[in-house]
N, C-alpha and C positions, 0 to 999 in steps of 0.2 A: 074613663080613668083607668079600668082596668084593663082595656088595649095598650093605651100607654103605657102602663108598670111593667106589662108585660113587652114590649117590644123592647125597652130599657134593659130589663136584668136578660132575654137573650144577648144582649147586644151585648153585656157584661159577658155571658157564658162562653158564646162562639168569637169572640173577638180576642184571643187572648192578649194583645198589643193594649188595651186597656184596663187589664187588671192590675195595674198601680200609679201612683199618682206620683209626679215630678215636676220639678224644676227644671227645665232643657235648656237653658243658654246660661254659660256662664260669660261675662264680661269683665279682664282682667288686664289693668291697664291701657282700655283701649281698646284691646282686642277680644273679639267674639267668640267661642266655642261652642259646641254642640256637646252635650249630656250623652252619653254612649248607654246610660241604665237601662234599665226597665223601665217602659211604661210610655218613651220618648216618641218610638217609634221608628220612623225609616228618616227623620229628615235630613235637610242638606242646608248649608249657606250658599246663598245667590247674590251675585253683586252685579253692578252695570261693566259693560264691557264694550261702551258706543261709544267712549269720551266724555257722556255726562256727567251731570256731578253724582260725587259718589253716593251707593247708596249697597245696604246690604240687608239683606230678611233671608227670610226661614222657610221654606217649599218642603211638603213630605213628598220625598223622591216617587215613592209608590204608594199612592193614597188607598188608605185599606179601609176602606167606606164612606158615607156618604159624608160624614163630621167633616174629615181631611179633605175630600172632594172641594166642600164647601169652603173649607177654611182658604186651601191653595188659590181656588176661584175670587176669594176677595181679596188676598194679597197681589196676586196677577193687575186685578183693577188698580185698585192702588198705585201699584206703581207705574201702569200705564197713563194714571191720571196726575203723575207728578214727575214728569218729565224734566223741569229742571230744579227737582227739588232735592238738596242734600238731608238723608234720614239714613238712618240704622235701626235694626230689633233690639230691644229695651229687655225683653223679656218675653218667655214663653212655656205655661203651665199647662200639662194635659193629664186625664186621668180619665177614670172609664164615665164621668158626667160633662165634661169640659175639654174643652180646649180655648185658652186665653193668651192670648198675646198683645204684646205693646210695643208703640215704635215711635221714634222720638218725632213723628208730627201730629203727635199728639191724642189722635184717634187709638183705641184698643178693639177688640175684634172677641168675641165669645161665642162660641159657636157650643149647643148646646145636643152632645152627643147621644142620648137618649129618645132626642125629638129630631135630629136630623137641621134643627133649625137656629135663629139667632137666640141666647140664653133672655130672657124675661127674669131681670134682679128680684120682682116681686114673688117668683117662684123662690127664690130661695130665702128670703130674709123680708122683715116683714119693714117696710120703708117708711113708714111713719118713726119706729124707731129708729133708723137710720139718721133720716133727716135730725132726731133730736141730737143724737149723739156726736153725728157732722156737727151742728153747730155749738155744740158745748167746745167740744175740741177747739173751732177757729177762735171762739168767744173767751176760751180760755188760755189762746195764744199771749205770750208772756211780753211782744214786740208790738201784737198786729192788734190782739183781741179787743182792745178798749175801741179802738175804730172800727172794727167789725161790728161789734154788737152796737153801734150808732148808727151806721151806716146798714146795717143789716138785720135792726129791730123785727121782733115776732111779737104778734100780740097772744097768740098760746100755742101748746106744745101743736105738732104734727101727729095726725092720726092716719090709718093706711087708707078711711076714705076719701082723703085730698089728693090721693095716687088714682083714681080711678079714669080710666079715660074718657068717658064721658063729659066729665067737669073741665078739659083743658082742648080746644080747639087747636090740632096741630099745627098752625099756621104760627099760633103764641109763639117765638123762638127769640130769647133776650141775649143770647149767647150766641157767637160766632166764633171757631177755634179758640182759646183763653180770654178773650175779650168779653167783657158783662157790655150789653150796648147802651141799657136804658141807664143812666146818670141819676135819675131822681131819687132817693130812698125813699122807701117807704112799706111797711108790713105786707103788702100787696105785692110788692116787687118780691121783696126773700120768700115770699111764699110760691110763686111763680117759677124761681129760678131754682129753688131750693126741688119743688118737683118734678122738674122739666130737667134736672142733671141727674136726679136720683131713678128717674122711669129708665132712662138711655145706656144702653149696657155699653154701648162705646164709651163710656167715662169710670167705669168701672175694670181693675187690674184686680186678677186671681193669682196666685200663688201658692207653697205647700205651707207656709206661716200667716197665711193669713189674705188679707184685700184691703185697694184704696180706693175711690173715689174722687175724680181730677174735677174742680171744679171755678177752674181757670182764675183769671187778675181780678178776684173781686172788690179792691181797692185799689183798681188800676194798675199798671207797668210798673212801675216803682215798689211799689210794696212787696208783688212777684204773684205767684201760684198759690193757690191753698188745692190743698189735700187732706183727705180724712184717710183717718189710716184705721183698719181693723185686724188685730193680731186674731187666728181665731180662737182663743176664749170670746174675746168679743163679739167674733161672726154668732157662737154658740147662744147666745144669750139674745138674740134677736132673730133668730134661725125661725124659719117656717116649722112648723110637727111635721116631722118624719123626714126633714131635708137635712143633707148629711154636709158636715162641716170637718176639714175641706172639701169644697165641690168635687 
């Protein structure tokens, strides 16, 4: 633990590109921009230029450690694995802990600067209250909620040993891009899907106000998307000791 702490606050000291935290894409009628501030970095907008269908993300022109390395590295995949797929950047937050980004197929990308590695949500907020709070929100949707809490029954709160990996065979996967697969409700299910979307930082968007959690048609197409939304006060109040809000 205290190699980690320690390779983190260098990586704070000699890095100066991460001593502040931002918002880097603004999207305004359409159209995409780059943040010029502090804290953004070097990057660039990239679009296809083969005749495919359109598509546009975020590259740091000169990736200035190993965060950005990685980060570039899986947008590269990405889009090499969606060849005829139309998407754009949604958003993108970096700061001397994170780099988050989101892109409208739906997957989000966290790359957790400190460790060099993909971010772990249970590092930073403690998921049992997560889950409760997710579903107060959908429950107390003022359209959706009465059908949610039918269809999406709990028989008690979430604790953060239901997060444990031990307990959930990775193979368990009831979720395909927005799509819930299993049909049947039942307290078994929400508890299943409820931890299998709250462990996966792909479903998870950072920001400098706050974070959501995508947690796709859970009452099918029709009804639409649910999202949990955390302004951070909220982050605050569920936050790990000693993990800093905003990341």
């Amino acid at each position: 633990m205290r190699v980690r702490g320690l390779v983190g606050f260098l990586l704070v000291v000699l890095c100066p590109g991460f001593v502040h935290a931002a918002d880097c894409i603004a999207i305004r009628q359409g159209e995409v921009s780059i943040s010029q501030g502090a804290g953004c970095g070097d990057l660039k907008l990239v679009s296809r230029a083969d005749g495919a269908p359109a598509a546009t993300w975020a590259e740091f022109a000169r990736p200035d450690g190993p965060a950005e390395w990685r980060y570039n590295e899986w947008i590269r995949r990405e889009v090499a694995e969606r060849p005829r797929d139309k998407f754009a950047i949604e958003s993108l937050y970096r700061s001397d802990r994170l780099i988050s980004a989101r892109y409208s197929f739906h997957d989000s990308v966290n790359v957790d600067a400190t460790r060099w590695t993909l971010l772990s949500p249970d590092d930073l907020v403690s998921l049992g209250a997560a889950a409760n709070a997710c579903w107060r929100q959908f429950a107390n949707d003022k359209e959706r909620g009465a059908a949610f809490a039918r269809d999406w029954a709990t028989e008690r709160p979430w604790v953060d040993r239901d997060f444990e990996l031990g307990l959930w065979p990775e193979v368990m996967r009831e979720i395909i891009g927005p799509d819930v697969l299993d049909p049947v409700p039942s307290a078994g299910r929400t508890l299943r899907v409820f931890v299998w979307v709250l462990r996966d930082q792909a479903r998870w968007t950072f920001g400098d106000l706050g974070a959501r959690v995508d947690f796709g048609e859970l009452l099918g197409k029709q009804a639409g998307p649910f999202s949990c939304s955390f302004v951070n006060a909220d982050l605050k109040a569920i936050a790990r000791a000693g993990a800093a809000v905003p990341p």
